[in-house]
PASEBA-1860 file (N, C-alpha, C; in nm, 3 decimals):
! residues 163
1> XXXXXXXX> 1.661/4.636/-2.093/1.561/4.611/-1.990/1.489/4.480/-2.020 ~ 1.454/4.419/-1.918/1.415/4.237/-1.923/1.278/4.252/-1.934 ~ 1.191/4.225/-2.041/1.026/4.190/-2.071/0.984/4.117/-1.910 ~ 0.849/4.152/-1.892/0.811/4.108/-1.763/0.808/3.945/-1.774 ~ 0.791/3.888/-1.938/0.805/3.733/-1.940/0.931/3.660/-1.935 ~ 1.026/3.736/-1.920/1.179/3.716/-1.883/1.226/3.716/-1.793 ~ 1.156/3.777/-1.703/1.182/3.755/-1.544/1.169/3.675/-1.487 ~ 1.253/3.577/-1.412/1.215/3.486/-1.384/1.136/3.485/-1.240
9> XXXXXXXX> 1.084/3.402/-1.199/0.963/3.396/-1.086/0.998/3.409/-0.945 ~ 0.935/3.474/-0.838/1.039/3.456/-0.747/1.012/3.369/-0.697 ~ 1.134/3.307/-0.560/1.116/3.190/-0.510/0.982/3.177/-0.402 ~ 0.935/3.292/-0.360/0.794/3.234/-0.324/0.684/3.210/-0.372 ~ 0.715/3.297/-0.513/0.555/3.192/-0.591/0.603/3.066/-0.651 ~ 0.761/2.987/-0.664/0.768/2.876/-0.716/0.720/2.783/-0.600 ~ 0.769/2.846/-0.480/0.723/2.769/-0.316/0.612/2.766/-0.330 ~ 0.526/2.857/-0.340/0.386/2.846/-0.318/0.290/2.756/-0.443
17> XXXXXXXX> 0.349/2.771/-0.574/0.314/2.672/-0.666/0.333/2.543/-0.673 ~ 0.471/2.481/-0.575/0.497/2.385/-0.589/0.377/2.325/-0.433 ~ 0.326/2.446/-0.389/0.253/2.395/-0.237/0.141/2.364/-0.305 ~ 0.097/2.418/-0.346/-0.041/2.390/-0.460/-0.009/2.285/-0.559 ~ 0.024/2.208/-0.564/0.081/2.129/-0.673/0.087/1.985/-0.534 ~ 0.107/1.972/-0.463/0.158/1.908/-0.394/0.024/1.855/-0.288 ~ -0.083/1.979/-0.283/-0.209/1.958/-0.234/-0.316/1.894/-0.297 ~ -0.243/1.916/-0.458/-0.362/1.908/-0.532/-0.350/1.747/-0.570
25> XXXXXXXX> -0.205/1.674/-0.577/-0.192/1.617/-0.548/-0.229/1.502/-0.496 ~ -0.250/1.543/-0.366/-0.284/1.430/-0.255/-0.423/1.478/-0.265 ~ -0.510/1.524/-0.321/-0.652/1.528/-0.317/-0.641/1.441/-0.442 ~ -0.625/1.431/-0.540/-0.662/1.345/-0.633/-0.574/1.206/-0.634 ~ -0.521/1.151/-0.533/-0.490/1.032/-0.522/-0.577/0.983/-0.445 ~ -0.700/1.066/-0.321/-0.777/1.071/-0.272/-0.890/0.963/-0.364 ~ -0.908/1.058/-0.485/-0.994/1.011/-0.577/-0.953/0.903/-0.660 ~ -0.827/0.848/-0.629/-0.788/0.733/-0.723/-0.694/0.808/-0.893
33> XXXXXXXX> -0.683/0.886/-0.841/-0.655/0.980/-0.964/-0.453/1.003/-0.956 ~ -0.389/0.947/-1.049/-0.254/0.981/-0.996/-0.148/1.086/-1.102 ~ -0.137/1.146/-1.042/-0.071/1.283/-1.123/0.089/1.294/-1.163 ~ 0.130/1.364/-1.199/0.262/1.429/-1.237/0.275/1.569/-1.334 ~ 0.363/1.621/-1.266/0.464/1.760/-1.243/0.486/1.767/-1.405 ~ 0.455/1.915/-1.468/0.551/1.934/-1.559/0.538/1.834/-1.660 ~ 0.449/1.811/-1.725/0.448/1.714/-1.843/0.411/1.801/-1.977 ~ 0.540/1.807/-2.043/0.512/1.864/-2.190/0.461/1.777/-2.269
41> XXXXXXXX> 0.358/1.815/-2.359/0.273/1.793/-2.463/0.305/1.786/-2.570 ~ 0.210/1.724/-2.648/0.268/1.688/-2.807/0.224/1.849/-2.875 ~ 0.243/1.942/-2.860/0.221/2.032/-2.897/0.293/2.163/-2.852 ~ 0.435/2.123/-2.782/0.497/2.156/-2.732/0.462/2.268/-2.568 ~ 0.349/2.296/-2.572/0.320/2.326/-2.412/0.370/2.244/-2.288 ~ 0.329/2.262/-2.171/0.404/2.229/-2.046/0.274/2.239/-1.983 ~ 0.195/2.097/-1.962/0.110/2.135/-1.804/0.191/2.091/-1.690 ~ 0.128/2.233/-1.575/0.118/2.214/-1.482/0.141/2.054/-1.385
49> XXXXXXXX> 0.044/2.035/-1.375/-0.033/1.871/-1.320/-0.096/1.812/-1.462 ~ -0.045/1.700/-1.484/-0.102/1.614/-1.550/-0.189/1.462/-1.489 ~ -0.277/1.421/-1.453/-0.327/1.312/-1.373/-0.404/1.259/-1.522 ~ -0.448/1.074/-1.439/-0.474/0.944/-1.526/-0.553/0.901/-1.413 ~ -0.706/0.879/-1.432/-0.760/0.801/-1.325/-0.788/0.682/-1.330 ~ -0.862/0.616/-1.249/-0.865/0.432/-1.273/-0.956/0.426/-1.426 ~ -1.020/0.541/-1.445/-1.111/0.498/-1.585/-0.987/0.518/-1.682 ~ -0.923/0.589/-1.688/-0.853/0.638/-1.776/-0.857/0.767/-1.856
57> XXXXXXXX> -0.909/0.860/-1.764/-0.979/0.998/-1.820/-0.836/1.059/-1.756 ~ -0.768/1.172/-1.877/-0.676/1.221/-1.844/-0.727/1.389/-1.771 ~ -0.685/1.434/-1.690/-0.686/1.544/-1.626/-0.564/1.664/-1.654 ~ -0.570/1.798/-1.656/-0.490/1.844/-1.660/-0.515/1.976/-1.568 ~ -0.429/2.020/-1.489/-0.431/2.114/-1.401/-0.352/2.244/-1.400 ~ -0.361/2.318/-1.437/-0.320/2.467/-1.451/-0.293/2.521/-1.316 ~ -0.117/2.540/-1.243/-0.173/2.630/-1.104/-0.144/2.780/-1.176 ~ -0.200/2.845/-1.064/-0.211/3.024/-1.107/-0.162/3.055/-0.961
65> XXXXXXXX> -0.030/3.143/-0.940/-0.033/3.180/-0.787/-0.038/3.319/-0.780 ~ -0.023/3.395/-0.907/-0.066/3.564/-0.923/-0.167/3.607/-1.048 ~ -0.207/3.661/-0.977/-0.348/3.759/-1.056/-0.278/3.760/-1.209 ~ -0.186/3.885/-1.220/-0.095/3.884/-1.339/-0.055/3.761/-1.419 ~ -0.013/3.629/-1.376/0.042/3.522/-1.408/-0.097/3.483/-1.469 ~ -0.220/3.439/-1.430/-0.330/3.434/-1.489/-0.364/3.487/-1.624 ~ -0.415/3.623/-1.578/-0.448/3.727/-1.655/-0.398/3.729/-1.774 ~ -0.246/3.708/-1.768/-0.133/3.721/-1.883/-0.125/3.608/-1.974
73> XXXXXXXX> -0.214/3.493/-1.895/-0.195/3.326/-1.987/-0.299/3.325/-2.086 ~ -0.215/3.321/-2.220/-0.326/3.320/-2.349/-0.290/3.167/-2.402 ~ -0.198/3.056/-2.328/-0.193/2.957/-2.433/-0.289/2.851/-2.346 ~ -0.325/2.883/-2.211/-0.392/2.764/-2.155/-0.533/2.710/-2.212 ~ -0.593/2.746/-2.295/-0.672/2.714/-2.391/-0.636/2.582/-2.471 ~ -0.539/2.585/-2.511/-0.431/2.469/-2.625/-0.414/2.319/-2.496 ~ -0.449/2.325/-2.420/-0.424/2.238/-2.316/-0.550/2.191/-2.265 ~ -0.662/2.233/-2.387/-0.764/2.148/-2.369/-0.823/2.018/-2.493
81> XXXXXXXX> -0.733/2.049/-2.539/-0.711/1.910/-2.654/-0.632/1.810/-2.608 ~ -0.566/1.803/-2.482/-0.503/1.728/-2.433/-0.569/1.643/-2.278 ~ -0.709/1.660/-2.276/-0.749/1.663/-2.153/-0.891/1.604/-2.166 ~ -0.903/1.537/-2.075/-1.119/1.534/-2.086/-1.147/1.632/-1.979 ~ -1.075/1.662/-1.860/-1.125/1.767/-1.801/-1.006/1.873/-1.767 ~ -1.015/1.931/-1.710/-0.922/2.096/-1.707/-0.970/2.177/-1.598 ~ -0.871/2.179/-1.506/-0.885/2.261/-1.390/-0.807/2.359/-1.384 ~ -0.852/2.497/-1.306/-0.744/2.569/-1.227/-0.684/2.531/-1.139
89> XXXXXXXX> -0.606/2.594/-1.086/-0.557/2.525/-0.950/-0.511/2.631/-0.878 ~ -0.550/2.729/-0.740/-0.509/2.830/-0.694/-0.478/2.823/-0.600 ~ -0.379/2.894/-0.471/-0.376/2.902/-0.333/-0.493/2.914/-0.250 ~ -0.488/2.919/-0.169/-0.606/2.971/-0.049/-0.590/3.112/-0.075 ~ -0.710/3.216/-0.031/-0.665/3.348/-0.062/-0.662/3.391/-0.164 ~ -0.653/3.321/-0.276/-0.680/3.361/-0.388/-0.793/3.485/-0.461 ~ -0.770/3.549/-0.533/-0.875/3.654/-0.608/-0.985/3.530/-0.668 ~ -1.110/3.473/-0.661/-1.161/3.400/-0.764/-1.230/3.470/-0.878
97> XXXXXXXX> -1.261/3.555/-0.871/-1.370/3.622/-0.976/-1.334/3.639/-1.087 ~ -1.222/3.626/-1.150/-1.145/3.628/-1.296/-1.215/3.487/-1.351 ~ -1.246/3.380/-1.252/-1.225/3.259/-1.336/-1.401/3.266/-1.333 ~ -1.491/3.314/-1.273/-1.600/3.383/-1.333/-1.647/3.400/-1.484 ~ -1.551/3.498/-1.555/-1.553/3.549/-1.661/-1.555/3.436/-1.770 ~ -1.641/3.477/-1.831/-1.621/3.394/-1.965/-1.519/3.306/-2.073 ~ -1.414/3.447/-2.062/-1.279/3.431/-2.088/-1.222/3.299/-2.052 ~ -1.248/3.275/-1.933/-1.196/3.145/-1.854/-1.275/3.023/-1.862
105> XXXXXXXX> -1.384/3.027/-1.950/-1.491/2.914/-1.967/-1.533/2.841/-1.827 ~ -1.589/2.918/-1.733/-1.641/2.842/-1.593/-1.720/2.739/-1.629 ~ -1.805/2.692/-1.775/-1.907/2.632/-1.795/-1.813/2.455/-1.875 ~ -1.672/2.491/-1.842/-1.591/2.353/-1.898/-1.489/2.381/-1.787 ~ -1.403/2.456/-1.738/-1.316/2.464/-1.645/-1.338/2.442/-1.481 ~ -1.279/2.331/-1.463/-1.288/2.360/-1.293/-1.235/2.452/-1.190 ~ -1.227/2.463/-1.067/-1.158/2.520/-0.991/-1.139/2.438/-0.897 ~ -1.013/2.455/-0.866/-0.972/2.389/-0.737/-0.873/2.479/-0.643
113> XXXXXXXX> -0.888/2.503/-0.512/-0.797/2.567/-0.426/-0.734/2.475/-0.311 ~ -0.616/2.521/-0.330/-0.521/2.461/-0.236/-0.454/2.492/-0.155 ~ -0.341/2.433/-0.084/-0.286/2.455/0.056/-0.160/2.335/0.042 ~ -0.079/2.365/0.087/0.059/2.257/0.084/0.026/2.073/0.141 ~ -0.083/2.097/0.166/-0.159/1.975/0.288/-0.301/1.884/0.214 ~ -0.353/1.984/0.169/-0.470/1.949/0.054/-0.561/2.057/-0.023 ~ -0.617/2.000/-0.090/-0.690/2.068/-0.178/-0.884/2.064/-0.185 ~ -0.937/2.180/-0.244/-1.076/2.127/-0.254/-1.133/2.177/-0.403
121> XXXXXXXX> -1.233/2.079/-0.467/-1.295/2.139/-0.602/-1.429/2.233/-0.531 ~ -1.349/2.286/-0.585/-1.459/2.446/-0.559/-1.603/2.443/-0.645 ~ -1.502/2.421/-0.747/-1.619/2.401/-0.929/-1.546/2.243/-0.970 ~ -1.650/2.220/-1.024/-1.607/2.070/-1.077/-1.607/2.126/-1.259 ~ -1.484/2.035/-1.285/-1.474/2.051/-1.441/-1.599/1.955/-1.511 ~ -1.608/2.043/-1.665/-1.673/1.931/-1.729/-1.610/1.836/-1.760 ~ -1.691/1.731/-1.837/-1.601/1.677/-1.925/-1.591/1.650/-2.019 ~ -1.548/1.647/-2.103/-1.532/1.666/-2.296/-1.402/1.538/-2.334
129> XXXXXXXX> -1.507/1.419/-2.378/-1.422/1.276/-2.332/-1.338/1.326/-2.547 ~ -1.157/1.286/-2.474/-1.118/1.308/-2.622/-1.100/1.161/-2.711 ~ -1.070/1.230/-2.849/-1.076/1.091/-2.942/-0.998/1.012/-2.900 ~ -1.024/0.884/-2.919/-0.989/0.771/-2.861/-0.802/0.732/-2.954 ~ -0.769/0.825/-3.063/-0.667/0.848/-3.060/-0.556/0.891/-2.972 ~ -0.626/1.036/-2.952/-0.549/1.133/-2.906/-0.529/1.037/-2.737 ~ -0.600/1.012/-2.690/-0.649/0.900/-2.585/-0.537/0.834/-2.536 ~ -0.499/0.762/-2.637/-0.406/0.672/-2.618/-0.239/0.746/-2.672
137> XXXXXXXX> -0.232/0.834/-2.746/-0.121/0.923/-2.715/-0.083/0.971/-2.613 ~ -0.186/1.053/-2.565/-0.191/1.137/-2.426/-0.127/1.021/-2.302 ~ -0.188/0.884/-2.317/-0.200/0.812/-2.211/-0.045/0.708/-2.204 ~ -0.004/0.690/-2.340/0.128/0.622/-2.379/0.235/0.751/-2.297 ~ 0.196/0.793/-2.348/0.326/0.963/-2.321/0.312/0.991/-2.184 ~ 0.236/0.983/-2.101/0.225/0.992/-1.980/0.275/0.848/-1.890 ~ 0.216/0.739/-1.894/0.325/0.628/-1.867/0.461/0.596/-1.856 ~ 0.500/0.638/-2.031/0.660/0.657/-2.057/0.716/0.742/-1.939
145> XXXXXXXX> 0.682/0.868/-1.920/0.706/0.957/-1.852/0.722/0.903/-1.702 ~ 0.572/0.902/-1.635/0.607/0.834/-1.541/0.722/0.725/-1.504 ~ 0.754/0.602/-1.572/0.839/0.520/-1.586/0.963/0.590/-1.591 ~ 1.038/0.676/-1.632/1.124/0.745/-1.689/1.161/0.801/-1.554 ~ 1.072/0.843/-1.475/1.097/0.927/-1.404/1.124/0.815/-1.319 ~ 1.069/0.766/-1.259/1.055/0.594/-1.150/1.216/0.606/-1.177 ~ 1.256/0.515/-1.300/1.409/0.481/-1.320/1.488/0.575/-1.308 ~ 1.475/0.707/-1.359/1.556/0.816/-1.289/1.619/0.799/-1.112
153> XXXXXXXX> 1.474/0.832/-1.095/1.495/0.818/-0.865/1.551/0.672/-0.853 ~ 1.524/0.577/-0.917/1.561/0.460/-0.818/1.762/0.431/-0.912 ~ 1.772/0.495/-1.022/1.919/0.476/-1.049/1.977/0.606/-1.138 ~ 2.027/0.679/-1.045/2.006/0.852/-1.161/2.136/0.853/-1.202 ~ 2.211/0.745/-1.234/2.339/0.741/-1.320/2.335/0.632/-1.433 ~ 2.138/0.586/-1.435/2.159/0.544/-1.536/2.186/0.574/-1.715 ~ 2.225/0.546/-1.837/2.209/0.649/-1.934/2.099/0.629/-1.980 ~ 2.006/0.736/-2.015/1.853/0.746/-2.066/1.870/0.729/-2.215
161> XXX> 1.980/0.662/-2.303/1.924/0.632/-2.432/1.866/0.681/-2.527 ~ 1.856/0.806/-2.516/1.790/0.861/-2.671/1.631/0.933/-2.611 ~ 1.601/0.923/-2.481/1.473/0.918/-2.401/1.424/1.084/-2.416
END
């Protein structure tokens, strides 16, 4: 029998995550803020949304599209050493009152809810500016990435080299 973390997701909460992802998106390019999908960490985690704004304050965005999927996340904590600020990121319709709780630090975590079209900060994150090391790791590794990805779409038979 398959552990409930073995199951893989169905295709309407990847639809609906990737709709939230896509809102949240175009609200923070709004703000000058420009993001990307799926960026693993030097610590081997995976955020969500990763964004870089014109200051250079890195963002990181957590979506949640089920109660359970939430509830069940004990590593999103570790994804605040990688961040000056840290949001949720939920559908419309969403349950909010979990992110209430303490557990979820409402007093450093933002909220944001979304829609395939746009997004709104519900709660604004704090911000907790990181060492000017980690800074420029976070910010090198995110560039590369971006770039990586650029040359991917514009020639995807190129060979990535060791990348």
């Amino acid at each position: 029998m398959a552990s409930l973390s073995s199951v893989p997701a169905s295709p309407i909460a990847s639809l609906q995550a990737a709709d939230v992802a896509r809102g949240v998106c175009r609200m923070l390019l709004r703000h000058d803020c420009v993001a990307i999908a799926e960026v693993p960490l030097a610590d081997g985690r995976r955020a969500d949304l990763m964004g870089l704004d014109a200051h250079g304050n890195i963002i990181i965005v957590e979506i949640k599209v089920s109660r359970a999927d939430l509830l069940g996340d004990a590593k999103w904590n570790d994804y605040l050493a990688h961040c000056d600020r840290f949001f949720w990121a939920v559908p419309e319709g969403f349950d909010l009152s979990p992110f209430a709780q303490e557990a979820f630090l409402p007093s450093r975590a933002g909220l944001i809810v979304a829609d395939r079209y746009d997004a709104a900060v519900v709660r604004e994150a704090s911000t907790v500016p990181l060492a000017a090391a980690t800074r420029k790791k976070c910010t090198l590794a995110f560039a590369r990435r971006s770039a990586r990805r650029v040359i991917n779409l514009l020639d995807p038979d190129c060979d990535p080299g060791g990348w």
